[in-house]
py3Dmol code that shows the C-alpha trace and the ligand (Angstrom):
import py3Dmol

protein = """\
ATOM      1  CA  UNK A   1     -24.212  -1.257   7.332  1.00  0.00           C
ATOM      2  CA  UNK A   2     -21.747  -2.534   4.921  1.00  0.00           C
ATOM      3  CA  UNK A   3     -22.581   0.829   2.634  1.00  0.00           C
ATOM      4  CA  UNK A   4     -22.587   2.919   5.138  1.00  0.00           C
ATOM      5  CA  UNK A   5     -18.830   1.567   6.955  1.00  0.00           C
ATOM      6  CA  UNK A   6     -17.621   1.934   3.255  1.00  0.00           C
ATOM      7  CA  UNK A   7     -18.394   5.459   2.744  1.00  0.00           C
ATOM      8  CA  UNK A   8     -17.233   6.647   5.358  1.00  0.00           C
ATOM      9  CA  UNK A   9     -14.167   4.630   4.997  1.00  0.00           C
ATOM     10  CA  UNK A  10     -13.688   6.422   1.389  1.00  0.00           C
ATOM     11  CA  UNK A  11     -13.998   9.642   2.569  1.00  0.00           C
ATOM     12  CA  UNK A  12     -11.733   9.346   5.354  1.00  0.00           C
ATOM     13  CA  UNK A  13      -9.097   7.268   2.513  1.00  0.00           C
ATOM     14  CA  UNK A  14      -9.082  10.748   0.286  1.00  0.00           C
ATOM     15  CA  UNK A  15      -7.832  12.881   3.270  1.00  0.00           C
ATOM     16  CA  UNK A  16      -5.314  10.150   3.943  1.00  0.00           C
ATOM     17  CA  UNK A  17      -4.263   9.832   0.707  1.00  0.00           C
ATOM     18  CA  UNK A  18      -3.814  13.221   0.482  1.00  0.00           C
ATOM     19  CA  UNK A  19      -1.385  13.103   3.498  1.00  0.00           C
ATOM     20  CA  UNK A  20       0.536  10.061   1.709  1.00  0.00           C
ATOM     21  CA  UNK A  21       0.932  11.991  -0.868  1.00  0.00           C
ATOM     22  CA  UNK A  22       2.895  14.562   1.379  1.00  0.00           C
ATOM     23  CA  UNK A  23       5.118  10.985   2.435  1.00  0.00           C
ATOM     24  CA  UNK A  24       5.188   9.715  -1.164  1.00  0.00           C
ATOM     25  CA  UNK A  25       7.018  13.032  -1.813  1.00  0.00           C
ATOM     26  CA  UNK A  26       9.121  14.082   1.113  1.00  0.00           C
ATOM     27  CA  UNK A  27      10.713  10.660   2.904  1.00  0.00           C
ATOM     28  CA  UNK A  28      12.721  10.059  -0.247  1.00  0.00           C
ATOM     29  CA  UNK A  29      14.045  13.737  -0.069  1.00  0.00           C
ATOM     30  CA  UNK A  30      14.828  13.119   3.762  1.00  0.00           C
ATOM     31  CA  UNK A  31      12.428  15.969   4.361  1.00  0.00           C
ATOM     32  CA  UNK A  32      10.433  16.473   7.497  1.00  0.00           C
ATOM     33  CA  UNK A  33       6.842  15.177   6.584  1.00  0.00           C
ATOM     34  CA  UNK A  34       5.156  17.899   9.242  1.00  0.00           C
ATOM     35  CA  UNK A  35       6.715  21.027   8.401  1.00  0.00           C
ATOM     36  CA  UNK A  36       6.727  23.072   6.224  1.00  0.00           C
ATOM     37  CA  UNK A  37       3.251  23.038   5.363  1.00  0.00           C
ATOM     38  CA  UNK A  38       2.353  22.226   1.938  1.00  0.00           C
ATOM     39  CA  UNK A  39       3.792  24.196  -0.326  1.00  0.00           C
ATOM     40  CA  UNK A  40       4.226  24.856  -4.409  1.00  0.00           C
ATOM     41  CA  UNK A  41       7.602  22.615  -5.349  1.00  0.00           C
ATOM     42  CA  UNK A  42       7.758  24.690  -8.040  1.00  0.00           C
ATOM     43  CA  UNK A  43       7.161  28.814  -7.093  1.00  0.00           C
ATOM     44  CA  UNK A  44       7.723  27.275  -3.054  1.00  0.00           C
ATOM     45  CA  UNK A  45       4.104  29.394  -2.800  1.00  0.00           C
ATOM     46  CA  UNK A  46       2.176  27.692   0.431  1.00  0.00           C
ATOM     47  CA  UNK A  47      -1.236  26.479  -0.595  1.00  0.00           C
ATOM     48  CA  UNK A  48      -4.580  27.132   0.950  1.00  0.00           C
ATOM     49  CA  UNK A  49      -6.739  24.600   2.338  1.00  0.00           C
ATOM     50  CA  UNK A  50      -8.939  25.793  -0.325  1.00  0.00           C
ATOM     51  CA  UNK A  51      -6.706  24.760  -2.750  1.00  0.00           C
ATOM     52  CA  UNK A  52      -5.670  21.607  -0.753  1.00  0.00           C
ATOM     53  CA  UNK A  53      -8.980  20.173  -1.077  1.00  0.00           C
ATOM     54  CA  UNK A  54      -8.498  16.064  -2.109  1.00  0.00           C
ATOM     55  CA  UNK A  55      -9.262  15.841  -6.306  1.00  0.00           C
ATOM     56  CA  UNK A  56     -11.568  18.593  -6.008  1.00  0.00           C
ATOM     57  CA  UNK A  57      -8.928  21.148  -6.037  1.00  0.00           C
ATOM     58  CA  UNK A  58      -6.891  19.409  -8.368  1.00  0.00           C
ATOM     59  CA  UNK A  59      -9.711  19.443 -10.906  1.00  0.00           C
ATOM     60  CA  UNK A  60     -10.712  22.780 -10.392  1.00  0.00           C
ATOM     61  CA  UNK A  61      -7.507  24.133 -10.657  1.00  0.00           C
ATOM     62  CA  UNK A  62      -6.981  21.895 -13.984  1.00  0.00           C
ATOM     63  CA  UNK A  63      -3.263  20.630 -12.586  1.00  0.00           C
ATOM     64  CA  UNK A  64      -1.940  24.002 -12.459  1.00  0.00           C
ATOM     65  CA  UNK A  65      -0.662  26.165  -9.319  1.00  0.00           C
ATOM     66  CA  UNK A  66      -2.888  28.969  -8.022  1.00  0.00           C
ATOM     67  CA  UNK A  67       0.241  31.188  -8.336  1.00  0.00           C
ATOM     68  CA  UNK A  68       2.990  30.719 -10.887  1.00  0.00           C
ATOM     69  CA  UNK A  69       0.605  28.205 -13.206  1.00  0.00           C
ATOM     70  CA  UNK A  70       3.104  25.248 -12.896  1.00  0.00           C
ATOM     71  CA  UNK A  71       1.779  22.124 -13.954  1.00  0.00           C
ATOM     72  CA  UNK A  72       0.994  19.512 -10.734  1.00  0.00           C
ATOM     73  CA  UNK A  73       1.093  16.060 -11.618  1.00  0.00           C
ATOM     74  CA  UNK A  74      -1.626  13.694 -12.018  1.00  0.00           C
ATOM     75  CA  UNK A  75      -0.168  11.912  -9.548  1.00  0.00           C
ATOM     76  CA  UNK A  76      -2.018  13.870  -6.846  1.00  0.00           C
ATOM     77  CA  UNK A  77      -5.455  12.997  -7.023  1.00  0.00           C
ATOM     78  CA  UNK A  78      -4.737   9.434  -8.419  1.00  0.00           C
ATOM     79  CA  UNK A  79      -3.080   8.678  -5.265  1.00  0.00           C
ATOM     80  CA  UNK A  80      -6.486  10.204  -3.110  1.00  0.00           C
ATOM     81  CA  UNK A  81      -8.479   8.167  -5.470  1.00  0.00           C
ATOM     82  CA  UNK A  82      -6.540   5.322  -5.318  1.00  0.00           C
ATOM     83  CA  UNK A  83      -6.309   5.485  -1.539  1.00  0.00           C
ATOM     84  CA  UNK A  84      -9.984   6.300  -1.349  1.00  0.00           C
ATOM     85  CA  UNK A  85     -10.971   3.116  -3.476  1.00  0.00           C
ATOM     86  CA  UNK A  86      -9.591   0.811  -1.157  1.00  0.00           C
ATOM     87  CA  UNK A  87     -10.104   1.906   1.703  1.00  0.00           C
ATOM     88  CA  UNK A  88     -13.953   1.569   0.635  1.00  0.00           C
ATOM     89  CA  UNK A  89     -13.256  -2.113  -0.474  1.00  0.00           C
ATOM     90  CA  UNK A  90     -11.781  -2.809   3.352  1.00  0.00           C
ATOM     91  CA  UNK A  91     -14.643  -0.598   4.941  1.00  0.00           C
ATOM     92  CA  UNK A  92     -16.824  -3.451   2.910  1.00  0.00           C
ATOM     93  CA  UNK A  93     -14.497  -6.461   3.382  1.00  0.00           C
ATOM     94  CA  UNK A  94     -14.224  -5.670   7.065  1.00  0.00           C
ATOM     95  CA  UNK A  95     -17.375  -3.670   8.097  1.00  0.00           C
ATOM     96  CA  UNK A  96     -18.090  -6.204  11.016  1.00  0.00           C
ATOM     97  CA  UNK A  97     -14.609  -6.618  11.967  1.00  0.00           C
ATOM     98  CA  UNK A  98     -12.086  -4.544  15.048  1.00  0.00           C
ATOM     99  CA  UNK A  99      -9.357  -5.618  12.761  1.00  0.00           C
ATOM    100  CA  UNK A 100     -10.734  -2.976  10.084  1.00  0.00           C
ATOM    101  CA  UNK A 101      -8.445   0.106  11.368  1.00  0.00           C
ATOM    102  CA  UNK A 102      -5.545  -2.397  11.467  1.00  0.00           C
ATOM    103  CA  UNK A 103      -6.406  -3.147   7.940  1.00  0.00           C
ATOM    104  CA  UNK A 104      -6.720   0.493   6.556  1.00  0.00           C
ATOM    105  CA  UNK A 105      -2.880   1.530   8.326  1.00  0.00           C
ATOM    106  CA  UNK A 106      -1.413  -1.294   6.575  1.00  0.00           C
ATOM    107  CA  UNK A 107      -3.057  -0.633   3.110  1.00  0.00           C
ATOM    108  CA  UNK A 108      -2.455   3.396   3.493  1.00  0.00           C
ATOM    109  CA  UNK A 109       1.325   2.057   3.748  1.00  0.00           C
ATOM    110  CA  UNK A 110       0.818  -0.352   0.782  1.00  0.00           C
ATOM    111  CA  UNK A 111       0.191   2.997  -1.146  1.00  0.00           C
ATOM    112  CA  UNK A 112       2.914   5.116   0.531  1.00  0.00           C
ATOM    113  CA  UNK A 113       5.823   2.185  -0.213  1.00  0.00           C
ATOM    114  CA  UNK A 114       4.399   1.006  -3.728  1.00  0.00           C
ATOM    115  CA  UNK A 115       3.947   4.657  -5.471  1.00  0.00           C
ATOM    116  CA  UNK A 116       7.911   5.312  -3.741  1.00  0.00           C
ATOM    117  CA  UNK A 117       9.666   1.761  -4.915  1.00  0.00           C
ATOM    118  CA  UNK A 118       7.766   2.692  -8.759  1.00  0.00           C
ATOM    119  CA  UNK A 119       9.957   5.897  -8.370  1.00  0.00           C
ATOM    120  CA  UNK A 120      12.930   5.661  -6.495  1.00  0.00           C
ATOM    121  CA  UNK A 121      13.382   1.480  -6.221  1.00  0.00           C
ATOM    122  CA  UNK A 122      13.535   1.574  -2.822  1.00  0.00           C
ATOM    123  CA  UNK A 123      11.077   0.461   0.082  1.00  0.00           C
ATOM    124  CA  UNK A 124      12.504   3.060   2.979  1.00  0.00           C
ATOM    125  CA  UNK A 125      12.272   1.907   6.582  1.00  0.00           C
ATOM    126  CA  UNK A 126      11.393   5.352   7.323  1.00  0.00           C
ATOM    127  CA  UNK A 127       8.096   4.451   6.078  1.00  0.00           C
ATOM    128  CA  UNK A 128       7.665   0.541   6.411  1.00  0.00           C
ATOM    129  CA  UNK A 129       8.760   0.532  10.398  1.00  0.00           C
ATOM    130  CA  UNK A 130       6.229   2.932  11.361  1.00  0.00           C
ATOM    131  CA  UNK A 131       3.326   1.101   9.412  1.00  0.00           C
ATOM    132  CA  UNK A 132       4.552  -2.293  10.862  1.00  0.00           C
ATOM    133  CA  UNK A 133       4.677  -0.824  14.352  1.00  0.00           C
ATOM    134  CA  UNK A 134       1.272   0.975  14.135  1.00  0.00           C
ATOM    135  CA  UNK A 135      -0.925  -1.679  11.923  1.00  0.00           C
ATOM    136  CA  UNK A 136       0.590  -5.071  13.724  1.00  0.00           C
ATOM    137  CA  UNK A 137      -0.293  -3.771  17.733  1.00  0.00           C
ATOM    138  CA  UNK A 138      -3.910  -2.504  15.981  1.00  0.00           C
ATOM    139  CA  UNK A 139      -4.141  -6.562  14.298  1.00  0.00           C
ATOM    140  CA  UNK A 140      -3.637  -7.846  17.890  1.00  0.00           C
ATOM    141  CA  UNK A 141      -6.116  -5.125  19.153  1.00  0.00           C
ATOM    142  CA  UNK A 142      -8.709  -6.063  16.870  1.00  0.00           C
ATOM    143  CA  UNK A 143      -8.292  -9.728  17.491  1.00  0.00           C
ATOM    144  CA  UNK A 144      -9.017  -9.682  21.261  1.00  0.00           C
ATOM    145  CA  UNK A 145     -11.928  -7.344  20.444  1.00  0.00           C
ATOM    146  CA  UNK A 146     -13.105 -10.079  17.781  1.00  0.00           C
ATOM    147  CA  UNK A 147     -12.489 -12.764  20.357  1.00  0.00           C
ATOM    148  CA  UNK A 148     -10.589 -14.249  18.039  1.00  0.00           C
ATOM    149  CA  UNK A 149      -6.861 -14.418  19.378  1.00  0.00           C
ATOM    150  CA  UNK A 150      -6.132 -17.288  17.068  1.00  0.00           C
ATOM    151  CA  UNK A 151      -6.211 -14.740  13.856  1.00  0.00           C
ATOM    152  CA  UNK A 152      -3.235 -12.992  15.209  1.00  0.00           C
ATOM    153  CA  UNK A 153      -1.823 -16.314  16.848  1.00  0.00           C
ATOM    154  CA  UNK A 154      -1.045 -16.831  12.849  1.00  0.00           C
ATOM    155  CA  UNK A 155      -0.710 -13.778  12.446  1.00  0.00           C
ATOM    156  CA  UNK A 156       3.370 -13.775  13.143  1.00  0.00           C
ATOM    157  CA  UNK A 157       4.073 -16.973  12.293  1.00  0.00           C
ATOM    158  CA  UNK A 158       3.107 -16.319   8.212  1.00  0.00           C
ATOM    159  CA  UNK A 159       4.961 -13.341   8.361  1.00  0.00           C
ATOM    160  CA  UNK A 160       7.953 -14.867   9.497  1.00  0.00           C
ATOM    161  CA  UNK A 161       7.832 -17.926   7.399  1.00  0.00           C
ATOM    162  CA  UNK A 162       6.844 -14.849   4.371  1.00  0.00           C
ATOM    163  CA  UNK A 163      10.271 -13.335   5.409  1.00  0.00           C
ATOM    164  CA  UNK A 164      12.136 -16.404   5.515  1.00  0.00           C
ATOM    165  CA  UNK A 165      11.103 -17.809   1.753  1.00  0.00           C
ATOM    166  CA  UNK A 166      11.308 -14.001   0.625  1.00  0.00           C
ATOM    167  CA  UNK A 167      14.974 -14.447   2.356  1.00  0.00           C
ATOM    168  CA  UNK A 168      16.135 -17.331   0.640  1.00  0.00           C
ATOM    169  CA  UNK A 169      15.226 -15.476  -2.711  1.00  0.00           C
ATOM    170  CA  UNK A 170      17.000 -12.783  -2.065  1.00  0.00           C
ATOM    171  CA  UNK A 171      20.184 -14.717  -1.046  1.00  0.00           C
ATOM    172  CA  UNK A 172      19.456 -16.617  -4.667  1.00  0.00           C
ATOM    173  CA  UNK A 173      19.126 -13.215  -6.259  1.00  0.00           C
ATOM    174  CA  UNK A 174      20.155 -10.024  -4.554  1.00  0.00           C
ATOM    175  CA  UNK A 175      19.135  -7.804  -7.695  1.00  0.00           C
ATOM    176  CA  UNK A 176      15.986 -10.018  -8.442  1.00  0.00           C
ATOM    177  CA  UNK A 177      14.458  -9.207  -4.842  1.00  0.00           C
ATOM    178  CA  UNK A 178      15.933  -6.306  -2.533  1.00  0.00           C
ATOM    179  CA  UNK A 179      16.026  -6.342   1.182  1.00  0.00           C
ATOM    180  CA  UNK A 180      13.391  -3.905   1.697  1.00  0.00           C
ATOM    181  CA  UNK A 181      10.769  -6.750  -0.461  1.00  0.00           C
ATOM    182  CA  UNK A 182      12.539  -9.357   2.234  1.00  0.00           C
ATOM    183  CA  UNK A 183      11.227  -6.564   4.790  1.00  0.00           C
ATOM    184  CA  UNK A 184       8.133  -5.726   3.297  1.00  0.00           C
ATOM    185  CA  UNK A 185       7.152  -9.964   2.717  1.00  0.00           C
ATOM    186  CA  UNK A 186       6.955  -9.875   6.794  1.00  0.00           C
ATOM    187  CA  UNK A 187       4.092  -7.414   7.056  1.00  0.00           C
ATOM    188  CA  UNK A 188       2.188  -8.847   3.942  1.00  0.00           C
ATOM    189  CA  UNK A 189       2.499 -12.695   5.538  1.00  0.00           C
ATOM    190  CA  UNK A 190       0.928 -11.143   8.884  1.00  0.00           C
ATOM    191  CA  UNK A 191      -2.123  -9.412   7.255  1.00  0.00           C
ATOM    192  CA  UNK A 192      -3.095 -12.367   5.345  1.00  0.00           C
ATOM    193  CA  UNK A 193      -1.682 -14.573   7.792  1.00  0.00           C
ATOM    194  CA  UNK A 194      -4.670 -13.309   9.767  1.00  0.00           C
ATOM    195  CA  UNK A 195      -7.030 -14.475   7.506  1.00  0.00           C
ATOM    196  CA  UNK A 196      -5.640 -17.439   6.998  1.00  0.00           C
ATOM    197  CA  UNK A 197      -2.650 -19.811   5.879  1.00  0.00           C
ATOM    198  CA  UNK A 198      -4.257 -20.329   2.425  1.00  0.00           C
ATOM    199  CA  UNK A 199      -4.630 -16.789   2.364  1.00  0.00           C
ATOM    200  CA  UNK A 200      -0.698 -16.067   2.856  1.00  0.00           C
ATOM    201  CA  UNK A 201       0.209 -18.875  -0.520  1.00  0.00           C
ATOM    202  CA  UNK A 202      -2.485 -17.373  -2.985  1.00  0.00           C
ATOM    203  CA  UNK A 203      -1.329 -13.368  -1.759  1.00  0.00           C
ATOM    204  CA  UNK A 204       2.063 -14.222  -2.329  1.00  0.00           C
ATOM    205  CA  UNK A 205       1.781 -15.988  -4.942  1.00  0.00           C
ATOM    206  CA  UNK A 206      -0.317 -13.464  -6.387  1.00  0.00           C
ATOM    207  CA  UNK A 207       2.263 -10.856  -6.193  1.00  0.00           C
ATOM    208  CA  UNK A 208       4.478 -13.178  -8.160  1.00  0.00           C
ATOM    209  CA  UNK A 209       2.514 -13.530 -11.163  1.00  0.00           C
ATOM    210  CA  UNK A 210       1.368  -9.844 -11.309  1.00  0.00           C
ATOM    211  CA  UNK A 211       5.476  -9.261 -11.191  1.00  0.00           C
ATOM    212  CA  UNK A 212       6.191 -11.807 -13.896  1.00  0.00           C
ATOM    213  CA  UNK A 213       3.431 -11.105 -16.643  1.00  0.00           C
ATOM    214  CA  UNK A 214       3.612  -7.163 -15.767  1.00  0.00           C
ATOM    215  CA  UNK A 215       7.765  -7.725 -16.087  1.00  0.00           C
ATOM    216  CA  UNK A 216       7.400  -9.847 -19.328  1.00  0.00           C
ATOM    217  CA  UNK A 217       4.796  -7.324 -21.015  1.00  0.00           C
ATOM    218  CA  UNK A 218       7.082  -4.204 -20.354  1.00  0.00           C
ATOM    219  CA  UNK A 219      10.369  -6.327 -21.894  1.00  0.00           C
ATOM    220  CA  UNK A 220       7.824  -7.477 -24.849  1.00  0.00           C
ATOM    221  CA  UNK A 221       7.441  -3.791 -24.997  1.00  0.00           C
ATOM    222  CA  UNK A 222      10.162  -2.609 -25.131  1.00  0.00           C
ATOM    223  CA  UNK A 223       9.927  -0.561 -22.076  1.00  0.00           C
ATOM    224  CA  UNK A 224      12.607  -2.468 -19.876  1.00  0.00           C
ATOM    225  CA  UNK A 225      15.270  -4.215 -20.952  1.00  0.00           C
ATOM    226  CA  UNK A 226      15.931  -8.193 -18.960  1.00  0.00           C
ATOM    227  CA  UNK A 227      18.645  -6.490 -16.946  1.00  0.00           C
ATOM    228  CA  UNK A 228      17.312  -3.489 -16.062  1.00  0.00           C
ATOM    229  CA  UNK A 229      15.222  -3.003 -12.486  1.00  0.00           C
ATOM    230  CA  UNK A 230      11.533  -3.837 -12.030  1.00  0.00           C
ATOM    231  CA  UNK A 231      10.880  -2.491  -8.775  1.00  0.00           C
ATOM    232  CA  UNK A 232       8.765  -5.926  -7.282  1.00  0.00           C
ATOM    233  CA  UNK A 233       7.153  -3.879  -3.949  1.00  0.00           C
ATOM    234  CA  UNK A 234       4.350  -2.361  -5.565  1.00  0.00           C
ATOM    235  CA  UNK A 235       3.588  -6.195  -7.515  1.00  0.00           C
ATOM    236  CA  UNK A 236       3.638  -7.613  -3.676  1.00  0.00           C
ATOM    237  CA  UNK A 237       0.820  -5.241  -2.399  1.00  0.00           C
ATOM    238  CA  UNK A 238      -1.174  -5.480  -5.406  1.00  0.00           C
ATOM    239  CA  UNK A 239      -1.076  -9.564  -4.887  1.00  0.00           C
ATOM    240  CA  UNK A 240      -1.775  -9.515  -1.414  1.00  0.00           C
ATOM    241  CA  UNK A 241      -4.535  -6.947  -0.958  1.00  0.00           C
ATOM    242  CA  UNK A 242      -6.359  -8.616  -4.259  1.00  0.00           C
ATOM    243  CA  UNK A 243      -6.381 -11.857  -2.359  1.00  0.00           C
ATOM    244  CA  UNK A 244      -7.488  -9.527   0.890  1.00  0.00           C
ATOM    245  CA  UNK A 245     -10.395  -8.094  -0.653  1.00  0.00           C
ATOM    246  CA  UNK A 246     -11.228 -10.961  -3.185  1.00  0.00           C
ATOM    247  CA  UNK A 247      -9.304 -13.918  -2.187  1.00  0.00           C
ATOM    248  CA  UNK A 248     -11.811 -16.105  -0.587  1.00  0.00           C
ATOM    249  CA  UNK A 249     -13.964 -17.122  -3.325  1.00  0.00           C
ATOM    250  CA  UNK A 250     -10.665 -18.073  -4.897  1.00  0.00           C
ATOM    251  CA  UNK A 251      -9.531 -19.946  -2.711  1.00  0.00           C
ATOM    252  CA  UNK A 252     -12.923 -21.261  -1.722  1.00  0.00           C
ATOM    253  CA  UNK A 253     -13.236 -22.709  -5.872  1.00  0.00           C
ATOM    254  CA  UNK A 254      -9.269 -24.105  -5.046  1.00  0.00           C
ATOM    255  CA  UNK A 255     -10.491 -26.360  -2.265  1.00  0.00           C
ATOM    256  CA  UNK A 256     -13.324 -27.929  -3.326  1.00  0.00           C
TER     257      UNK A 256
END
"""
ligand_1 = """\
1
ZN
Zn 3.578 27.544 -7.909
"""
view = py3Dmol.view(width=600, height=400)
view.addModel(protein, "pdb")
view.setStyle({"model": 0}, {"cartoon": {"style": "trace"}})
view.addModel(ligand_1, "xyz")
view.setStyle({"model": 1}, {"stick": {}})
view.zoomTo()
view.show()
């Protein structure tokens, strides 16, 4: 059951991260994410479904465009894959659970908001209202069906105590954490939240220590210098959907 939930759940994550890819590119343009279809940013040729198949197409076009032979980033496919990936871990962390659809909205906007902050530094609301509106009704939906109302009981609680901590950072350091990781902190505290409070410290807390030995790599580096911007959004995700998928025998080894 578990292998079967999964697959399907990794099929179904390469045509949606073929559509965030569509959001990853367009919402910090301001563009209309339904039309025009997809098109060639380069020769502005549309594409067949043919060639809009998820990595397939990619590969067997070798990153170029049908048309005018433009290169087409990488970016493409790693985002299905990516998106495909994890929503196979969540098919298997949450096989026997109603919370799993609730689970694969949030972490479909964990990939739309992370691969935009890496490139623009911002986390729009465009994108992170929708997901919390969508994924957070779905939580309480799959709680009831669970019989398990006390999951989402602590649900909004950790994501309010997330967005005041995330809050008082930001008021320390405006640069250090934008308002948009404030925003974002509210939606992470809910989905771990759900699984529980010790699920909330080790996500976040996660996210901080992917941030700081990520941060202090690229400065050893070279890459960044200590002033200049590390988006922190995509380090948050990262931290709380590792403690998500892997978090309990973690915290499981903390306890004892
Ligand atoms: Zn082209």
């Amino acid at each position: 059951m578990i292998g079967f939930v999964a697959t399907i759940c990794g099929v179904f994550g390469l045509l949606v991260g073929s559509f965030l890819n569509v959001v990853i590119w367009r919402v910090p343009r301001r563009e209309s994410i339904v039309v025009p279809a997809s098109h060639c940013p380069a020769c502005g040729e549309g594409i067949a479904p043919y060639d809009n198949v998820p990595v397939a197409s990619w590969l067997v076009l070798r990153g170029r465009c049908r048309h005018c032979g433009a290169g087409i980033s990488a970016r493409y496919p790693a985002v299905e894959l990516l998106t495909a990936l994890l929503f196979a871990a969540m098919g298997a962390r949450f096989y026997d659970s109603w919370a799993l659809p609730a689970y694969l909205v949030f972490t479909a906007g964990l990939v739309a908001l992370s691969l935009i902050d890496l490139e623009h530094y911002v986390l729009p609301n465009r994108v992170l209202y929708p997901v919390g509106f969508v994924s957070i009704p779905l939580l309480l939906i799959g709680s009831v069906l669970d019989d398990d109302l006390s999951a989402f009981g602590r649900a909004l609680p950790a994501g309010a105590v997330a967005f005041v901590v995330f809050y008082a950072i930001h008021v320390i350091s405006p640069r250090g954490m934008g308002f948009g990781d404030v925003r974002l902190s509210f939606l992470l505290g809910c989905f771990l939240g759900w699984l529980s409070w010790w699920h909330v410290a080790f996500g976040l807390f996660a996210g901080f220590l992917y941030g700081a030995v990520i941060g202090v790599a690229l400065m050893a580096l070279g890459k960044r210098g200590r002033r200049q911007h590390i988006p922190f959004g995509p380090f948050l995700a990262a931290g709380a959907l590792t403690i998500i998928l892997i978090g309990q025998p973690l915290i499981d080894a903390y306890r004892v």
